[in-house]
C-alpha positions as CSV (number, residue, x, y, z in Angstrom):
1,X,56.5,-50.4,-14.9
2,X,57.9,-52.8,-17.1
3,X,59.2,-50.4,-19.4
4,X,61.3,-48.9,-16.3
5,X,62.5,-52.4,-15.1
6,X,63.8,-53.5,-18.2
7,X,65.6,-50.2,-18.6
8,X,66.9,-50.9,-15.1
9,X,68.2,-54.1,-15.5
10,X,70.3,-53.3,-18.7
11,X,72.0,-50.6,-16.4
12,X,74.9,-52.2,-14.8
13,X,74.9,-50.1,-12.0
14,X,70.9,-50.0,-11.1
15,X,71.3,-54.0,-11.9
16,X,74.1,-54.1,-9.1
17,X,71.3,-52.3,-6.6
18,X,68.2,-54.4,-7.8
19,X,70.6,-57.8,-7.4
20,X,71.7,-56.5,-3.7
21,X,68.3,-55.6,-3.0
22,X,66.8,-59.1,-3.7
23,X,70.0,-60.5,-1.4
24,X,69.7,-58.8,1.8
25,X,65.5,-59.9,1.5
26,X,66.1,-62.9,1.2
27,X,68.6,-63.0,3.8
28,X,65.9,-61.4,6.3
29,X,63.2,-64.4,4.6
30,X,66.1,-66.9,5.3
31,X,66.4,-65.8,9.0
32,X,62.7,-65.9,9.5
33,X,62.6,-69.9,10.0
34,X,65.8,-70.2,12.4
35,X,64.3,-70.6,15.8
36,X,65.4,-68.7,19.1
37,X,67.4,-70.8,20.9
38,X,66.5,-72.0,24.8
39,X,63.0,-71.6,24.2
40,X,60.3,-74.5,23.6
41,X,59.6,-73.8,19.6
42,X,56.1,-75.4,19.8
43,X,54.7,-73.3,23.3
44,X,56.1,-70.0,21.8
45,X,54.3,-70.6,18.6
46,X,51.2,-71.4,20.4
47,X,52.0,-68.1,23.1
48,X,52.2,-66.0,19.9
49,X,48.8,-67.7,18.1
50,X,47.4,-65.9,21.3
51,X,48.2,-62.7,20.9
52,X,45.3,-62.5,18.2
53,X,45.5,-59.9,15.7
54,X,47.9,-57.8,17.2
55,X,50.4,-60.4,16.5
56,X,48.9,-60.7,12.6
57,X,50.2,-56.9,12.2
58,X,53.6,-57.8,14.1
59,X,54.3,-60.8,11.9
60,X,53.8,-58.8,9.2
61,X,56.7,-56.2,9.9
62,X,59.3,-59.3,10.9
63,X,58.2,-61.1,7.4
64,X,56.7,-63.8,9.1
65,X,59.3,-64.2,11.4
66,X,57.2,-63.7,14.9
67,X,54.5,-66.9,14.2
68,X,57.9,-68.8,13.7
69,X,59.3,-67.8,16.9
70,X,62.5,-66.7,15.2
71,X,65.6,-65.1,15.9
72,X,64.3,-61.7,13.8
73,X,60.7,-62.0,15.1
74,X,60.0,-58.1,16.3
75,X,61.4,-57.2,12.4
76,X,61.1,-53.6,11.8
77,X,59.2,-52.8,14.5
78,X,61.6,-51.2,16.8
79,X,63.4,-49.3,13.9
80,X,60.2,-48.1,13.1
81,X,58.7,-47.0,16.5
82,X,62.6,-45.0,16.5
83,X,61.9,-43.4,13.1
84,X,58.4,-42.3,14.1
85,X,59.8,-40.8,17.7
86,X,63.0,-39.0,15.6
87,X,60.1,-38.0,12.9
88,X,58.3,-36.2,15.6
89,X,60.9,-34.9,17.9
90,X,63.0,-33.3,14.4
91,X,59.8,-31.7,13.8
92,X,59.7,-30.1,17.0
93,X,63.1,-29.5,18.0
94,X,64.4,-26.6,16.2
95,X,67.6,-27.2,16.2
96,X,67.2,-30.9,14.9
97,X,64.8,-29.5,12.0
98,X,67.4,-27.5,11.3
99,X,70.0,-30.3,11.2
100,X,67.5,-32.4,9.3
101,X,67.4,-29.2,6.0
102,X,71.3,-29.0,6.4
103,X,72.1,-30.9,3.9
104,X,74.1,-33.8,3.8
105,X,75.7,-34.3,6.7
106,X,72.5,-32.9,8.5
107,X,71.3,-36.0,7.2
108,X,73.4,-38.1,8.5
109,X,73.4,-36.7,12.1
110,X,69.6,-37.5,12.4
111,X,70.3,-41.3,10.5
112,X,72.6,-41.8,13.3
113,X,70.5,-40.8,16.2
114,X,67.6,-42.4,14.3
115,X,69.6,-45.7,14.8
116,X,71.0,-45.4,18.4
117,X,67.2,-45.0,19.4
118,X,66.3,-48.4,17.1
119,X,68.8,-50.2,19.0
120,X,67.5,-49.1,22.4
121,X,64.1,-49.8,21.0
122,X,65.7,-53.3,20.2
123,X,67.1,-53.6,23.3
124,X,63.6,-53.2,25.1
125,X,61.3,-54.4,22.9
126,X,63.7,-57.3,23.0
127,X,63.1,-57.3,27.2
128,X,59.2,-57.4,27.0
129,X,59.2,-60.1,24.3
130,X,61.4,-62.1,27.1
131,X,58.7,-61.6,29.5
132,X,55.9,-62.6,27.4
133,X,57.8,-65.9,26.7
134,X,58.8,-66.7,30.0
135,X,56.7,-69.9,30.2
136,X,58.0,-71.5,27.1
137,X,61.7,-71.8,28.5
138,X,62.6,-75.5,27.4
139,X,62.8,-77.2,30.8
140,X,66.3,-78.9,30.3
141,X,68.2,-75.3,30.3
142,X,68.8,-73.1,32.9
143,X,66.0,-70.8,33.3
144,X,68.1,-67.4,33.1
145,X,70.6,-68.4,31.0
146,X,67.7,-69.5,28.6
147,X,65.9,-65.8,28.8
148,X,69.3,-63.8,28.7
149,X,70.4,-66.1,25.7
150,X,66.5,-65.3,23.8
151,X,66.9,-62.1,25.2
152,X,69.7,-61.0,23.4
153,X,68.9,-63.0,20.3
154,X,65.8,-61.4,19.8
155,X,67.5,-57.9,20.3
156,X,70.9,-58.3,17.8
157,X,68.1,-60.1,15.1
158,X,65.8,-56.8,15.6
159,X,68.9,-54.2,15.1
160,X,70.1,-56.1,12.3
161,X,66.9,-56.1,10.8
162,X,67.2,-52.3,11.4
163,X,70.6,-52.3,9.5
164,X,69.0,-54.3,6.9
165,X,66.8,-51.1,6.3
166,X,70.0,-48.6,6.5
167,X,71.8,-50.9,3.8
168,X,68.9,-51.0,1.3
169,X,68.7,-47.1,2.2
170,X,72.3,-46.5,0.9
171,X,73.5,-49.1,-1.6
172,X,69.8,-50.9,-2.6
173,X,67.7,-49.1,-4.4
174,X,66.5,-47.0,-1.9
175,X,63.7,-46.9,0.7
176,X,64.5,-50.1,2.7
177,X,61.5,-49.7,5.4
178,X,58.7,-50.1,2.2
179,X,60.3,-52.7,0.4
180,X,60.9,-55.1,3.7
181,X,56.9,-54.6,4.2
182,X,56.0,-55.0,0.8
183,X,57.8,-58.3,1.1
184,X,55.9,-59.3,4.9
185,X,52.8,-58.4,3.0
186,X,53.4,-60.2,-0.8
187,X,54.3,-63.5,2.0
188,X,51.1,-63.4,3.3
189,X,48.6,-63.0,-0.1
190,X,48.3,-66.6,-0.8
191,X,47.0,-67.0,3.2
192,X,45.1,-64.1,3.1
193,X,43.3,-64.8,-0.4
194,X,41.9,-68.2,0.9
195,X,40.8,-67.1,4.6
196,X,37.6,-66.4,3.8
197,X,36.8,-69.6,2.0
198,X,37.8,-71.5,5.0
199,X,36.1,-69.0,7.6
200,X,33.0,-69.3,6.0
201,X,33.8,-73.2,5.0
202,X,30.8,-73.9,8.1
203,X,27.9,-72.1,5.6
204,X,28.8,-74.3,3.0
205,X,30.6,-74.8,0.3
206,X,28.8,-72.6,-1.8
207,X,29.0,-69.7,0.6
208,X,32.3,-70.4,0.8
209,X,33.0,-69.8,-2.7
210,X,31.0,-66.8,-2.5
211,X,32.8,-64.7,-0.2
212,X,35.9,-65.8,-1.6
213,X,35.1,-64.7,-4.9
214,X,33.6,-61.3,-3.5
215,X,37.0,-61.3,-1.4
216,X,39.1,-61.2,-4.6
217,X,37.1,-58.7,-7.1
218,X,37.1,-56.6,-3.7
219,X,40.6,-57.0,-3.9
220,X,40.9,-56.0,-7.3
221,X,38.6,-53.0,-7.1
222,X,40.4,-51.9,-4.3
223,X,43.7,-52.2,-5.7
224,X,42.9,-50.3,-9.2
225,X,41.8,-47.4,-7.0
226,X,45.0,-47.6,-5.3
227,X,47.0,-47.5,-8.2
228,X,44.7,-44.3,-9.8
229,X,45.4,-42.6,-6.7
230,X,48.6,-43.2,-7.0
231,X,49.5,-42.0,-10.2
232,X,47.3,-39.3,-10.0
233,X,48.6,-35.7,-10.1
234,X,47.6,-32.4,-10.9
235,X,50.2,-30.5,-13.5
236,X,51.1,-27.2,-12.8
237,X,52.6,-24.7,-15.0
238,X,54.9,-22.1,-14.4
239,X,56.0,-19.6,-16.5
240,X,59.3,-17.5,-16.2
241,X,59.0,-13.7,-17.6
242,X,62.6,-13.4,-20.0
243,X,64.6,-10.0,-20.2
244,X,66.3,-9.3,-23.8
245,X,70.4,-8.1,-23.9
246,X,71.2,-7.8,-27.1
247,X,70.9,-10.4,-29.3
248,X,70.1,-12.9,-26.1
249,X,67.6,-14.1,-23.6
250,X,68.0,-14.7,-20.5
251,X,65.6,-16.4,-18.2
252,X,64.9,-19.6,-17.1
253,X,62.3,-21.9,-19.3
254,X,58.8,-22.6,-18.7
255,X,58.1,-25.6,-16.3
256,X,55.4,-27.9,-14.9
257,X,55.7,-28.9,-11.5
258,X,53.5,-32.3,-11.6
259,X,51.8,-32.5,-8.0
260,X,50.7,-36.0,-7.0
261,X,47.8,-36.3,-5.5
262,X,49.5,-38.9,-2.7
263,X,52.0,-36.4,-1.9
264,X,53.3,-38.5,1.3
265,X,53.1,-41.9,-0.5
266,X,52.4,-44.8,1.8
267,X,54.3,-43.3,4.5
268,X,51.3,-42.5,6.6
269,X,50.0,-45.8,6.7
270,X,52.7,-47.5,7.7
271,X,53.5,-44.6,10.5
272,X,49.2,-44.9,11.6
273,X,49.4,-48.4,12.0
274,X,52.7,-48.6,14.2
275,X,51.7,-46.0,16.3
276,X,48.1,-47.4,16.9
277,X,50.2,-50.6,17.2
278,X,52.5,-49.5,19.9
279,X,50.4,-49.8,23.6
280,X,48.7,-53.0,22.1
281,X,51.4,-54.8,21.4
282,X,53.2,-53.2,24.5
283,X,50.4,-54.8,26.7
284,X,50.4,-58.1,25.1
285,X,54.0,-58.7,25.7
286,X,53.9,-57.7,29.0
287,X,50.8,-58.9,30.3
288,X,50.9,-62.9,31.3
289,X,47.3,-63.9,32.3
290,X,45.1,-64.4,30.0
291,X,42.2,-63.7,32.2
292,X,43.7,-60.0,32.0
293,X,40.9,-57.7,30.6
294,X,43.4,-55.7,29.0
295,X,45.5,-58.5,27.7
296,X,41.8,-59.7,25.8
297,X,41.4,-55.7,24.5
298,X,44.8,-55.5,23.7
299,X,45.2,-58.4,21.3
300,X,42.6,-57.6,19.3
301,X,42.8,-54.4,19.7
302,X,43.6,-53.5,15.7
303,X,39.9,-55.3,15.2
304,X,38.1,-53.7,17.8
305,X,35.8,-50.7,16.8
306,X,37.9,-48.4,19.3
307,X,40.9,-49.0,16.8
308,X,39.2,-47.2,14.1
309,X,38.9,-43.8,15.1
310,X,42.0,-43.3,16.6
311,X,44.0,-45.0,12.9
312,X,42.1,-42.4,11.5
313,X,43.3,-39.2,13.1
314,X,46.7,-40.7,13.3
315,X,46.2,-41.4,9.4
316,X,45.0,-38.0,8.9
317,X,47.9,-36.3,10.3
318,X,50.9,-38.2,9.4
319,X,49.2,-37.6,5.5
320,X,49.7,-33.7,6.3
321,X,52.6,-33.6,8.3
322,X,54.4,-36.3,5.3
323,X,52.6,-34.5,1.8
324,X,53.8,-30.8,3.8
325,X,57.3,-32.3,4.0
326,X,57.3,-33.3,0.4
327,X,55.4,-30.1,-1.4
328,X,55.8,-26.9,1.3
329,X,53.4,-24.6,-0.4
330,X,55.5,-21.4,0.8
331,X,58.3,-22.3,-0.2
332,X,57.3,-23.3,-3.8
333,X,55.7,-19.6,-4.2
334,X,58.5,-18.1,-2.6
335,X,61.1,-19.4,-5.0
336,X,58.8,-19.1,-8.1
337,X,59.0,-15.2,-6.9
338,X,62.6,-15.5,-6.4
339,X,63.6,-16.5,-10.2
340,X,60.6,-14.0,-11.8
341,X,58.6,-16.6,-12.3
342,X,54.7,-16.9,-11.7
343,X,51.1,-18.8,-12.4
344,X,49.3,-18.0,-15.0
345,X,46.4,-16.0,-14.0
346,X,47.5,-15.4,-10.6
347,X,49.5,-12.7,-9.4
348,X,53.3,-13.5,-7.5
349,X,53.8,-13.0,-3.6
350,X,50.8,-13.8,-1.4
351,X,47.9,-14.6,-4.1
352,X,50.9,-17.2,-5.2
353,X,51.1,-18.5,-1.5
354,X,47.4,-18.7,-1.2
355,X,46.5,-20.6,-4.4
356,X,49.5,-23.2,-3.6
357,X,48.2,-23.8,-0.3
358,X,44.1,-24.2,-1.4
359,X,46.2,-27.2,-3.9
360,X,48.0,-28.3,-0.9
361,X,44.7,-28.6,1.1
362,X,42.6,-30.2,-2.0
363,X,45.0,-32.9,-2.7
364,X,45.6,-33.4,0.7
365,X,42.2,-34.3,1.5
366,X,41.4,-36.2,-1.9
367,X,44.1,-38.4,-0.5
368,X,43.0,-39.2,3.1
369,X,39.6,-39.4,1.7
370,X,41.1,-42.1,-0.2
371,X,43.3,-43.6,2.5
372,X,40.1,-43.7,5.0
373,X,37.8,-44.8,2.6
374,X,40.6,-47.8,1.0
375,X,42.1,-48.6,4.6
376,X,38.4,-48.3,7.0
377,X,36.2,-50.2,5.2
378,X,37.9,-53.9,5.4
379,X,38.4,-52.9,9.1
380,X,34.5,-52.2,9.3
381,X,33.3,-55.0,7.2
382,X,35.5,-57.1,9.1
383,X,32.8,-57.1,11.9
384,X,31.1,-59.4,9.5
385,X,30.7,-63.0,10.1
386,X,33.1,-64.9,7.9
387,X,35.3,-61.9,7.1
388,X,37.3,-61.2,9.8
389,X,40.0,-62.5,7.3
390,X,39.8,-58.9,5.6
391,X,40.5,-56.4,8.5
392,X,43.8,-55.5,7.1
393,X,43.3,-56.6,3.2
394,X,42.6,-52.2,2.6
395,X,45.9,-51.4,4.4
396,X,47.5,-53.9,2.5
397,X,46.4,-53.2,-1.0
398,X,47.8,-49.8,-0.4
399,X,50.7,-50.3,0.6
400,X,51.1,-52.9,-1.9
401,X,50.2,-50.4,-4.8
402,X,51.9,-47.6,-3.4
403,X,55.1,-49.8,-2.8
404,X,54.8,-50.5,-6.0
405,X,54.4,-47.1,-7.5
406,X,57.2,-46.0,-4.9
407,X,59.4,-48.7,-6.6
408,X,59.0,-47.2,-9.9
409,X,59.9,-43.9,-8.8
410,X,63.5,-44.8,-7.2
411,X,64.2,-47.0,-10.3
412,X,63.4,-44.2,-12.4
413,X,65.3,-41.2,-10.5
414,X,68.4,-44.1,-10.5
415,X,67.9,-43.9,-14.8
416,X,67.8,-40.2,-14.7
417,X,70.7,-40.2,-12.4
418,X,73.0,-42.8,-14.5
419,X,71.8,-40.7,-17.6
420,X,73.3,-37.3,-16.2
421,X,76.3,-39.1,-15.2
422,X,76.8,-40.2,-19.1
423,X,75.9,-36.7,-20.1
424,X,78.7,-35.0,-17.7
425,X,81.2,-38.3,-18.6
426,X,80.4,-37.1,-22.3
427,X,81.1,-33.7,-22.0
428,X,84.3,-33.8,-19.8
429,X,85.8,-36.5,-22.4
430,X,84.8,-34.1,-25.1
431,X,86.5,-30.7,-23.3
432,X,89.4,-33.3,-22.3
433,X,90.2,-33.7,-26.4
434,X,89.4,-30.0,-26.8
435,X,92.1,-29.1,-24.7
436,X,94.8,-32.2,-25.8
437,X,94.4,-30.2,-29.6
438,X,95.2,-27.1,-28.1
């Protein structure tokens, strides 16, 4: 990693990308602490200190922005609840899956209907954040100017967080929904390291001590595996039969396709959670007394042991649906047929097919064994006394590592990319003189 970011930063152009990066996050940290105006700062703080720990996972996604009660407080969340609902309908529309493997402007068809959707989203997550907040209108302004004013404040600070994501996407270094919750969840280590000290501060100070010690070599542990997983991959070599003319051979060269184990990335997580996030959050914006039963399920819902199951299918699936996406076993066999190539040992055509899906299916499961196992056990051990602090420390440290990992990968396809450019620059410059002599 450090290797590749020094490399990076001597690149003018990747240096440009890394520089704008770091701008438009801080921009989104800098809009976290202006408040929305015409509501009472103090009584929508203390509305949203209600909403228990489905407003932890929300404050997460807006950087810190929602316990603030600021102008971008709903974040990402709306541009992410559209890019799961575009996700799912391209995959069962035909015509928009074909759209989506068009190409280029295929591409760009589904990012534009991917952001009309996040600005309706905006718009009505925006509507049901009014209505939660309703009671905290400062009492000196008009009451429906006030809620029109937050209203729409809350909705142009949740679509330009949405652009945010779009400009990283094109002219950052790439893959602006990961980096904007790597930076929610880096905000909120510091907090999360020394909650267990002060939960289980009523023990004694020795206990105290304890579980924040175990809490950081858990921490640790945890976040080694993460990385393992993460750079894990099984190689896989192809070889490419070659046909003699003459004096030449033609044919392409032997290759090895390296397979990662976390085929989809963190991409799963992040899609789990919002979706298991979505009624919960929904409900706790909506509902107004707090003697609701399902406003007391609902904002602690993402704690509650009828969470679990349902993050885990949800986690299971996205991790095929993404890794299937990414590595389309099928296809792979299908083109190694194509340019006479096979694997060694196995016959082209359908034993091909068969032995790239069984590879499919093994990694695929070595990796939500490993998301289950990283993400699930905070959540369960969370039931614990004095460690509620941990619930989301698993989901976290994976998306921390896999950010991470994901980071190195864009910065390194950018080096690759700047290199090829130098290459072609070379050898038009060098046909250029070529054809000056003659």
């Amino acid at each position: 990693m450090e290797d590749t970011l020094r490399e990076s930063w001597k690149n003018p152009e990747i240096r440009k990308k890394i520089l704008f990066t770091f701008l438009i996050i801080s921009i989104l940290c800098l809009l976290t602490i202006i408040p929305i105006p015409g509501l009472s700062h103090a009584a929508a703080t203390a509305r949203i200190g209600d909403w228990g720990s489905t407003g932890t996972v929300i404050d997460i996604l807006s950087c810190g922005a929602l316990t603030n009660g600021s102008i971008v407080s709903l974040g990402i969340f709306p541009f992410l609840v559209a890019s799961i609902i575009m996700q799912i309908v391209t995959l069962a529309v035909p015509r928009l899956r074909d759209l989506a493997q068009a190409g280029g402007e295929g591409t760009k068809k589904i990012t534009k209907y991917t952001r009309i959707a996040s600005l309706i989203g905006s718009g009505v997550f925006a509507a049901l954040y009014c209505l939660a907040m309703k009671d905290t209108v400062m009492p000196n302004i008009n009451f429906w100017v006030a809620i029109v004013l937050c209203g729409v404040t809350v909705a142009v600070g949740s679509a330009f967080c949405g652009w945010c994501v779009e400009l990283l996407n094109t002219k950052g270094i790439g893959n602006g929904l990961t980096l904007i919750i790597l930076a929610g969840i880096i905000h909120n280590i510091p907090h999360d390291l020394l909650m267990p000290y002060f939960e289980a501060y009523e023990l004694g100070i020795v206990w105290a001590l304890v579980y924040m010690i175990m809490g950081i070599l858990l921490a640790i542990g945890m976040l080694l595996i993460a990385l393992l997983v993460n750079m894990g991959e099984k190689k896989l070599r192809i070889i490419f039969s070659k046909r003699t003319v003459g004096m030449k051979q033609y044919g392409m060269q032997n290759q090895v396709i390296p397979l990662k184990v976390a085929q989809a990335g963190i991409t799963p997580v992040i899609y789990a959670m919002t979706v298991c996030m979505l009624i919960p959050s929904i409900i706790t914006m909506v509902a107004t007394d707090s003697e609701s039963p399902w406003l007391s399920w609902a904002k602690n819902a993402p704690t509650s042991v009828t969470f679990i199951p349902f993050f885990i299918i949800f986690l299971v699936f996205f991790a095929y649906v993404f890794a299937l996406m990414q590595f389309n076993p099928y296809d792979i066999s299908n083109q190694i047929k194509q340019n006479g190539g096979y694997i060694q040992g196995i016959k082209p055509g359908k034993p091909t097919s068969m032995y790239m899906m069984s590879v499919y299916s093994n990694l695929n499961s070595a990796d939500c064994a490993y998301l289950i196992l990283v993400c699930v056990i905070p959540l369960a051990l969370s039931f614990i006394p004095g460690l509620s602090s941990i619930a989301f420390a698993g989901i976290g440290l994976v998306l921390v590592a896999g950010g991470f990992i994901e980071i190195k990968t864009l910065l390194d396809n950018a080096l690759k990319v700047e290199a090829d450019k130098l290459k072609q620059a070379g050898k038009d410059k060098k046909r250029s003189k070529n054809y000056n002599k003659k």
